[in-house]
C-alpha positions as a Markdown table, in Angstrom:
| # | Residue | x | y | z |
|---|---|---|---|---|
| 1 | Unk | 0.0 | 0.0 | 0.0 |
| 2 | Unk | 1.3 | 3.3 | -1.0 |
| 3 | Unk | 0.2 | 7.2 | 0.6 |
| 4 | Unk | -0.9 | 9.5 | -2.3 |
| 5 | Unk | -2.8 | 12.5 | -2.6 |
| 6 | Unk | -5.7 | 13.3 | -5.0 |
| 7 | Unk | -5.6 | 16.7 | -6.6 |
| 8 | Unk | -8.1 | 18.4 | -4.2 |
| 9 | Unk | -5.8 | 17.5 | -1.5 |
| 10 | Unk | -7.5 | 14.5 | -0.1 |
| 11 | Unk | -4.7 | 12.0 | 0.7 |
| 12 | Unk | -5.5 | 8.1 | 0.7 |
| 13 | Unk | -3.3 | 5.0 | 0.7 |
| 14 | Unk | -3.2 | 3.1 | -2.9 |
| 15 | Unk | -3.1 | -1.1 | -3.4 |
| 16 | Unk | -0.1 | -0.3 | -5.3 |
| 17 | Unk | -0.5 | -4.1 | -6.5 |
| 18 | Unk | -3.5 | -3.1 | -8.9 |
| 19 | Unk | -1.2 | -0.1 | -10.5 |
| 20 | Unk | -0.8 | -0.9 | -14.3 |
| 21 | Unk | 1.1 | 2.1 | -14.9 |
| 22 | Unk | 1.7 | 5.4 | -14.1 |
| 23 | Unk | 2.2 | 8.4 | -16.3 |
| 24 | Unk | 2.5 | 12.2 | -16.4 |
| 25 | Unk | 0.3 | 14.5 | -18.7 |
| 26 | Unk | 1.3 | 16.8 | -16.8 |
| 27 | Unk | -0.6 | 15.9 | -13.6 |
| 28 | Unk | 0.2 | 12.0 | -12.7 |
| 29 | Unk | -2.2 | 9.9 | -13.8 |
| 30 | Unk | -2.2 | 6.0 | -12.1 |
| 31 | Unk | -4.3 | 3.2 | -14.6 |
| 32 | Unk | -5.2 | 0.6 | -12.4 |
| 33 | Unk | -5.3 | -3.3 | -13.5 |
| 34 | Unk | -9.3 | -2.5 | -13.3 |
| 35 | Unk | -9.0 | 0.6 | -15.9 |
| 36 | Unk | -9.8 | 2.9 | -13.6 |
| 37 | Unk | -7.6 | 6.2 | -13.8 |
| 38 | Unk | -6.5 | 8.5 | -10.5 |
| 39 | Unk | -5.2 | 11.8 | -10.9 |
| 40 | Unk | -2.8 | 12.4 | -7.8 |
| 41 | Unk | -0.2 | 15.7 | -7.0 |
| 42 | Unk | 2.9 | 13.1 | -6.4 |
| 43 | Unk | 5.2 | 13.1 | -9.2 |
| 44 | Unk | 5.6 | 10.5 | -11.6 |
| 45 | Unk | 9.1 | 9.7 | -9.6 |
| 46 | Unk | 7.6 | 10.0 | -6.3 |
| 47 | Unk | 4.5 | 7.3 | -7.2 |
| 48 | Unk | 7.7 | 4.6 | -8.4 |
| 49 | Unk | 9.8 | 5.2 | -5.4 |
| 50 | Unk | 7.0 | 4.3 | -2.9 |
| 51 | Unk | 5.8 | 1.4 | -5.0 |
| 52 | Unk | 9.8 | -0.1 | -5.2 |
| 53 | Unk | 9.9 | 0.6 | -0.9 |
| 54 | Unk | 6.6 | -0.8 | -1.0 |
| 55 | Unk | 7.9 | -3.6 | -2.2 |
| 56 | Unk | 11.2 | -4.0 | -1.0 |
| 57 | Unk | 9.1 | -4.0 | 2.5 |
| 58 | Unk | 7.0 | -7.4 | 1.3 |
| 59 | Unk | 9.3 | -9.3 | -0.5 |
| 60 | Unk | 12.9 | -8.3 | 1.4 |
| 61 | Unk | 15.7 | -9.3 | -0.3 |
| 62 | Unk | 14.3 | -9.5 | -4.0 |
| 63 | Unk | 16.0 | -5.9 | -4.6 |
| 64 | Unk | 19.7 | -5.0 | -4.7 |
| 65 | Unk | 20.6 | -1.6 | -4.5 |
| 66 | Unk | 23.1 | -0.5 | -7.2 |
| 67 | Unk | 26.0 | 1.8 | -6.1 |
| 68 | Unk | 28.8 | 3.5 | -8.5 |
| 69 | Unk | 31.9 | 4.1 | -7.4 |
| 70 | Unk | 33.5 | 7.3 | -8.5 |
């Protein structure tokens, strides 16, 4: 489950399992698997971070972090 916040400031936590794909128009725009569409003030970015920590929370150890040495 992910925190977002619809554009008239309402926040509300997102099944981010059901996201289909997420895309900016400008405002962000999140297609569920149902077809439904949610317009939300968190960037594009913003939406994929909390779905990868989201995720990284359920299934620990699936993700490796990528570091470059400089």
């Amino acid at each position: 489950m992910i925190h977002v916040t619809r554009l008239n400031g309402a926040e509300f936590v997102l099944n981010a399992e059901l996201i289909r794909e997420v895309e900016a128009t400008p405002d962000t725009i999140i297609t569920l698997i149902t077809g439904e569409k949610l317009m939300v003030r968190e960037p594009v970015d913003e939406v994929v971070a909390a779905v990868l920590e989201y995720r990284k929370q359920i299934q620990p150890g699936m993700f490796i972090e990528r570091t470059t040495d400089t």
